[in-house]
C-alpha positions as CSV (number, residue, x, y, z in Angstrom):
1,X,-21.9,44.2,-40.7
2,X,-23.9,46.1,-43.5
3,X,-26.4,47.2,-44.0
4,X,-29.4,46.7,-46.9
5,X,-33.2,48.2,-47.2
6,X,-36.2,46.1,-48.6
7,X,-39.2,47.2,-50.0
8,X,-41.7,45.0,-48.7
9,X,-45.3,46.7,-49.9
10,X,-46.8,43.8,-51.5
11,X,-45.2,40.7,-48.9
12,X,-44.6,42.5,-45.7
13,X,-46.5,40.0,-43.9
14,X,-45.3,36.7,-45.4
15,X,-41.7,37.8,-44.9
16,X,-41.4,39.3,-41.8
17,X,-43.6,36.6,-40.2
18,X,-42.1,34.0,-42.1
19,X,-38.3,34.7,-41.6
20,X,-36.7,35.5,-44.6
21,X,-36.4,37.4,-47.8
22,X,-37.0,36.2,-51.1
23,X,-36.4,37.7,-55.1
24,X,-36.7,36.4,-58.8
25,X,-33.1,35.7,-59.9
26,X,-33.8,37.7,-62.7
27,X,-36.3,40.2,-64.5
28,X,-39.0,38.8,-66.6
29,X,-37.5,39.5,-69.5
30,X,-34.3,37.3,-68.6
31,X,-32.1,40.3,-68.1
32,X,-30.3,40.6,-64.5
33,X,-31.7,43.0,-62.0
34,X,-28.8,44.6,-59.5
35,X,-32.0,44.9,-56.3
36,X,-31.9,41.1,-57.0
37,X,-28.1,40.9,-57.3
38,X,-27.9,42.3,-54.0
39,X,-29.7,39.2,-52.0
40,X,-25.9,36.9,-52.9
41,X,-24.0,39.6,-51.2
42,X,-26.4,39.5,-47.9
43,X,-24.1,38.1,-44.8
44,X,-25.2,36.8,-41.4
45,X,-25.4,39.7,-39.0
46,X,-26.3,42.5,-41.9
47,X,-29.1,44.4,-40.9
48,X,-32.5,44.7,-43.3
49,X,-35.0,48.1,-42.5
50,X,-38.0,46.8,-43.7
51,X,-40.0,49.8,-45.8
52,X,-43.9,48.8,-46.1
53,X,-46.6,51.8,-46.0
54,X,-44.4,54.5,-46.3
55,X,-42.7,53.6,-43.1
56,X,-39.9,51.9,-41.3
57,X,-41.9,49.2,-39.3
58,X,-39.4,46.2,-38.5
59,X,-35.7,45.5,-38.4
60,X,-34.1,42.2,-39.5
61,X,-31.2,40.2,-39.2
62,X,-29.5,38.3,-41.6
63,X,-28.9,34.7,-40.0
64,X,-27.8,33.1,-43.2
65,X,-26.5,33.7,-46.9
66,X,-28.6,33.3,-50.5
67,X,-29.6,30.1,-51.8
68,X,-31.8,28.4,-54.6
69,X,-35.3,28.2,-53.6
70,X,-39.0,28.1,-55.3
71,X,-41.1,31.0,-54.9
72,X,-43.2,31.0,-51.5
73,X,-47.0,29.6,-51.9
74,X,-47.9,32.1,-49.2
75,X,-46.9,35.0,-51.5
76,X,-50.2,34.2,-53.0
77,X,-51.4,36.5,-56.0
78,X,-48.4,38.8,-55.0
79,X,-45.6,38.8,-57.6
80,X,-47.7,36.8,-60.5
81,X,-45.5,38.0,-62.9
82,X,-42.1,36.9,-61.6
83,X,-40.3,33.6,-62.0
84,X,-40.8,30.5,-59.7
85,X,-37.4,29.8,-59.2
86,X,-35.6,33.0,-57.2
87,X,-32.7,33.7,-54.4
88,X,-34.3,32.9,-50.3
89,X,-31.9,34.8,-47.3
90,X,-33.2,33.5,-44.0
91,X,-33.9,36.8,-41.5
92,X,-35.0,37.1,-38.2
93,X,-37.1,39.9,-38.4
94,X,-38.4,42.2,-35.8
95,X,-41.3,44.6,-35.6
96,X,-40.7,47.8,-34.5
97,X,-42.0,49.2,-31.2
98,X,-41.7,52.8,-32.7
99,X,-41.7,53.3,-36.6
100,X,-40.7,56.1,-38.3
101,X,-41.9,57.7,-41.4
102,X,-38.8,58.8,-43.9
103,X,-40.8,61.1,-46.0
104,X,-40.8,63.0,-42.4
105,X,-37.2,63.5,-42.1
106,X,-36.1,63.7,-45.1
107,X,-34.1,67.0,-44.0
108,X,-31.6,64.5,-42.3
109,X,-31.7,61.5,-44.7
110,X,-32.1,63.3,-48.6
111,X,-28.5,64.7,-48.4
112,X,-27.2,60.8,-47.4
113,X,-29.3,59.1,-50.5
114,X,-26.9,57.3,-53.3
115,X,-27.1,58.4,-56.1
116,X,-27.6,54.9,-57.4
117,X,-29.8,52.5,-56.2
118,X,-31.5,54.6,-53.4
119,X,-33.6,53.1,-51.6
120,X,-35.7,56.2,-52.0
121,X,-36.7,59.3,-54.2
122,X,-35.4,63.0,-52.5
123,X,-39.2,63.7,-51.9
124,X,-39.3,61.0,-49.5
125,X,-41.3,58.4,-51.3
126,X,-40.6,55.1,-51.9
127,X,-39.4,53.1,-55.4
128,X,-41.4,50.3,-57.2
129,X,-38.6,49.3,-58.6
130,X,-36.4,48.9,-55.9
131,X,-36.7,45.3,-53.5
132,X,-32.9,44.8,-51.8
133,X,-30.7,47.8,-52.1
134,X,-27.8,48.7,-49.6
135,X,-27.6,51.0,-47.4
136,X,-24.2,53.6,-47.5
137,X,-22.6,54.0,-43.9
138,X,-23.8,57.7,-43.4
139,X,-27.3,56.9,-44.1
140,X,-27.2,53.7,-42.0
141,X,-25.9,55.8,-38.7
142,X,-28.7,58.5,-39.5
143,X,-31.3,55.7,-39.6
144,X,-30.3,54.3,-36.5
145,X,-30.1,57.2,-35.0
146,X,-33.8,58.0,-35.8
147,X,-34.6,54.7,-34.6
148,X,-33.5,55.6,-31.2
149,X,-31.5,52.4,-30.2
150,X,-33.7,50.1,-31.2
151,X,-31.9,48.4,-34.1
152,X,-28.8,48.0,-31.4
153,X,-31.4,46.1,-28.8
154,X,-32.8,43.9,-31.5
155,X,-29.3,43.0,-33.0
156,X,-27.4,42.5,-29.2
157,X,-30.8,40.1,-29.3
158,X,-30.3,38.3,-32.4
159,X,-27.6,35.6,-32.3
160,X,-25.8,35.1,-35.4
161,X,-24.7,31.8,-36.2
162,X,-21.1,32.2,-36.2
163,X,-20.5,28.8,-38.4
164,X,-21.8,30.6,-41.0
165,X,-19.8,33.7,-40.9
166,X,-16.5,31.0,-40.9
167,X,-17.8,29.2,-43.9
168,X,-18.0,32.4,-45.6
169,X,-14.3,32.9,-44.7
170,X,-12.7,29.5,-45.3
171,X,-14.7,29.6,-48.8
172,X,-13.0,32.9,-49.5
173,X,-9.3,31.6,-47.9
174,X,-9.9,28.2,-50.1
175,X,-10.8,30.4,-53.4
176,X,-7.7,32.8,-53.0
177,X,-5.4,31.8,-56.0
178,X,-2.6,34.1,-53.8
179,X,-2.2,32.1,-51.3
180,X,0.3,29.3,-51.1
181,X,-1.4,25.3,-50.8
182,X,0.8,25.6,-47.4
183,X,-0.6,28.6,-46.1
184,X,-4.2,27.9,-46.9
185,X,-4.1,25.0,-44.8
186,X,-2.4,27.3,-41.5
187,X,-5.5,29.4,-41.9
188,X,-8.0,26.2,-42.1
189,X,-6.4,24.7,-39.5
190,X,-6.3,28.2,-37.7
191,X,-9.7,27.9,-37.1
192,X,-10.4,25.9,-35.0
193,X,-7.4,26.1,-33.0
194,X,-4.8,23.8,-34.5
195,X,-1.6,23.6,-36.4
196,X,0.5,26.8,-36.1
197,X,-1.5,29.2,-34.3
198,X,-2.1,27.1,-31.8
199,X,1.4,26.5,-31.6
200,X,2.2,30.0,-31.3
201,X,-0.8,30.6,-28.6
202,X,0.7,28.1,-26.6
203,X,4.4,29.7,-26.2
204,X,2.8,32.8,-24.5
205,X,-0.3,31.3,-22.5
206,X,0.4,27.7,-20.6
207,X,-2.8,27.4,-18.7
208,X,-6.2,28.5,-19.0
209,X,-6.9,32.3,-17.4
210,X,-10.0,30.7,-15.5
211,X,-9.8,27.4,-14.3
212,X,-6.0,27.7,-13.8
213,X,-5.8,24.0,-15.6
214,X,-2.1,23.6,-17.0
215,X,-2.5,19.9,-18.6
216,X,-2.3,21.2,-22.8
217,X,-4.2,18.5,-24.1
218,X,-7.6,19.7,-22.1
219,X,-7.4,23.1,-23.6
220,X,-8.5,25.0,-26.8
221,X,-6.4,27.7,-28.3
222,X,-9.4,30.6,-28.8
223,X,-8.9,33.5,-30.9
224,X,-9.9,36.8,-29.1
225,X,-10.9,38.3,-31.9
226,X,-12.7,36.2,-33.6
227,X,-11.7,33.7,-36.9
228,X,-14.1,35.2,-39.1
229,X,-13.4,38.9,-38.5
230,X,-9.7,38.8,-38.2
231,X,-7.0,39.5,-41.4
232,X,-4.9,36.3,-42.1
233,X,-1.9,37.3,-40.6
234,X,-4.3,37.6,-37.8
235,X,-6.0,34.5,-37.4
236,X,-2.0,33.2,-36.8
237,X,-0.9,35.5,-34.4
238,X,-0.2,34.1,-31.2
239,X,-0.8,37.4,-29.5
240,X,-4.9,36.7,-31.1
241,X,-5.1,33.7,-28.8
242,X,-5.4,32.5,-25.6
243,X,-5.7,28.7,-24.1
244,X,-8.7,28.0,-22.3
245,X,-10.5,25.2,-21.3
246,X,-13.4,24.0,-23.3
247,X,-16.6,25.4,-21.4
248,X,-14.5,29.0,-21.0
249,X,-14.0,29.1,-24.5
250,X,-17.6,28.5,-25.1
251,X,-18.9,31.5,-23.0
252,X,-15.5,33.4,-24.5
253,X,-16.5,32.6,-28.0
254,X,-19.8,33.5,-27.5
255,X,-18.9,36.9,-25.4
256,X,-20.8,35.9,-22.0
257,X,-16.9,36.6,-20.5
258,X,-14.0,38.4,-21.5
259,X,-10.6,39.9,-20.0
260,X,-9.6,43.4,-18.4
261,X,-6.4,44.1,-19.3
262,X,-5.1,43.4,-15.7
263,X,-6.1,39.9,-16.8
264,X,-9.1,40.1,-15.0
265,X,-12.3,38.5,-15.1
266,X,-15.2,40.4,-17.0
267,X,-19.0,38.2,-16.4
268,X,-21.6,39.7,-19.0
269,X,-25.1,40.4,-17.6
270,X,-26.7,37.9,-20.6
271,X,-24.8,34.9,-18.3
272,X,-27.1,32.9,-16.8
273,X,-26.3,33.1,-12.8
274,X,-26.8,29.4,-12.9
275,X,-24.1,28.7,-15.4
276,X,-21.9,30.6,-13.5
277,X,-22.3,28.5,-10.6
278,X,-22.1,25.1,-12.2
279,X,-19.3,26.4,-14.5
280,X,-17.3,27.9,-11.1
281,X,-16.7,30.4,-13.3
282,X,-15.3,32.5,-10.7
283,X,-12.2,35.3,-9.9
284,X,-10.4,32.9,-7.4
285,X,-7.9,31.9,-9.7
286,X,-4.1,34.0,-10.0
287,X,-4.9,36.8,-12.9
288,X,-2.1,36.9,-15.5
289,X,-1.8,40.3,-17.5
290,X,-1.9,40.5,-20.6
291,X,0.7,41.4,-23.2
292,X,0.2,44.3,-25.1
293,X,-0.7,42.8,-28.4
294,X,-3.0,40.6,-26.3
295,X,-4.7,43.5,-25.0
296,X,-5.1,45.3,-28.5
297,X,-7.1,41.9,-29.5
298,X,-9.1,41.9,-26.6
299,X,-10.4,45.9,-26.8
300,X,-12.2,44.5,-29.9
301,X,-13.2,41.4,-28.5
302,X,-14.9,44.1,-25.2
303,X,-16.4,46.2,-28.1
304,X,-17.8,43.8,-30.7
305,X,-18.0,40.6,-29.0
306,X,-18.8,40.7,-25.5
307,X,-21.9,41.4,-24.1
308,X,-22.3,44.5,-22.5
């Protein structure tokens, strides 16, 4: 996750309530501008502090990457001067219950700025001539902090479209000239549980840790930490997987369940009671520890995937 800051003073309203972001590709003069440069390296799951007023009034979410698109009709008058043809990130964006002001603590925040591409000037005040900048890792934790735990409850909210995170990830597996032909396809295949690391998934785990079915061929070999955020040695360890039946890796993938390290059954409080029910997704069956690497993948599937 990263994390980016937009000045939205003249289209607060048509983005926010519209859903995305939206930039010329370039200045007016032709020549490139980095604040527009920034909207290609936008992810699913970054998170956007949207600056309008002098203050902090809504949080998005990144739920897709750049493309081509026209300039947006309901930007009206706004932004006469720049091109119609510019870069579109889809966001979910939420308003904020309590805003902050920056210019009010800038104590905390001027000592965190960049020293390129702030987002703002020491006094406290914002930039015309910034739109999409990112956000460094200090400033980002101060920022939340400020915000009080609201951009945690709007992201836990916001579901990220996890196709789009493994696109992003095959495209970068399938552009890596370092990679052997051979290899490339392991990871591919890797993905969606097939080929080697499923192989390897099934010589330590013969059954699924649920609904105790044994039969191979009915069960998916599910990374515990997920595809997309694992290395490539990784997303072909063995120890990264676990077989489970299709419906259990849904609500595994997803993190409405996930694994003590007894083996036991976790249920998130976002699972739907009625799910569980129809699901029988239950205790009852025998809990198999797991193995130590097993149980280093799964701390980060507790702490980044589940739902707490």
């Amino acid at each position: 996750m990263k994390h980016w800051w937009v000045n939205q003073n003249q289209t607060y309203q048509q983005e926010t309530e519209g859903g995305f972001l939206w930039s010329p590709k370039k200045k007016k003069d032709g020549s490139r501008n980095q604040f527009y440069d920034y909207m290609c390296e936008v992810e699913p799951g970054d998170v956007i502090f949207s600056f309008s007023e002098t203050l902090i009034k809504a949080i998005g979410i990144a739920t897709g990457t750049a493309q081509t698109a026209p300039k947006p009709s309901e930007f009206g008058v706004a932004g006469d001067n720049w091109s119609n043809e510019g870069w579109f990130v889809p966001v979910e964006f939420t308003e904020l219950e309590q805003v902050i002001r920056p210019k009010d603590n800038m104590g905390v925040l001027a000592p965190l700025l960049p020293a390129k591409y702030s987002p703002l000037q020491a006094s406290g005040d914002g930039l015309q001539s910034v739109y999409l900048t990112a956000v460094p890792p200090d400033l980002a934790a101060a920022l939340r902090h400020l915000l009080n735990g609201q951009v945690e409850a709007i992201a836990e909210r916001i579901a990220v479209p996890t196709d789009d995170l493994g696109d992003l990830e095959q495209d970068r597996i399938e552009k890596d000239q370092a990679l052997k032909p051979t290899t490339k396809l392991q990871l591919i295949k890797s993905r969606v549980g097939q080929g080697l690391f499923r192989s390897r998934v099934e010589a330590l785990d013969r059954r699924c840790r649920v609904t105790g079915i044994q039969e191979i061929q009915h069960l998916r070999a599910s990374h515990i930490k997920p595809w997309a955020a694992s290395t490539d040695v990784e997303k072909l360890d063995g120890s990264n997987g676990l077989m489970l039946s299709p419906h259990v890796d849904h609500l595994f993938d997803r993190g409405f369940i996930s694994f003590a390290n007894d083996g036991s059954l976790m249920l998130s409080g976002a699972l739907s009671v009625d799910v569980a029910s129809a699901w029988s997704i239950t205790q009852m069956k025998p809990v198999q520890p797991l193995n130590p690497q097993q149980a280093e993948y799964m701390a980060y599937h507790r702490a980044n995937v589940f739902k707490q």
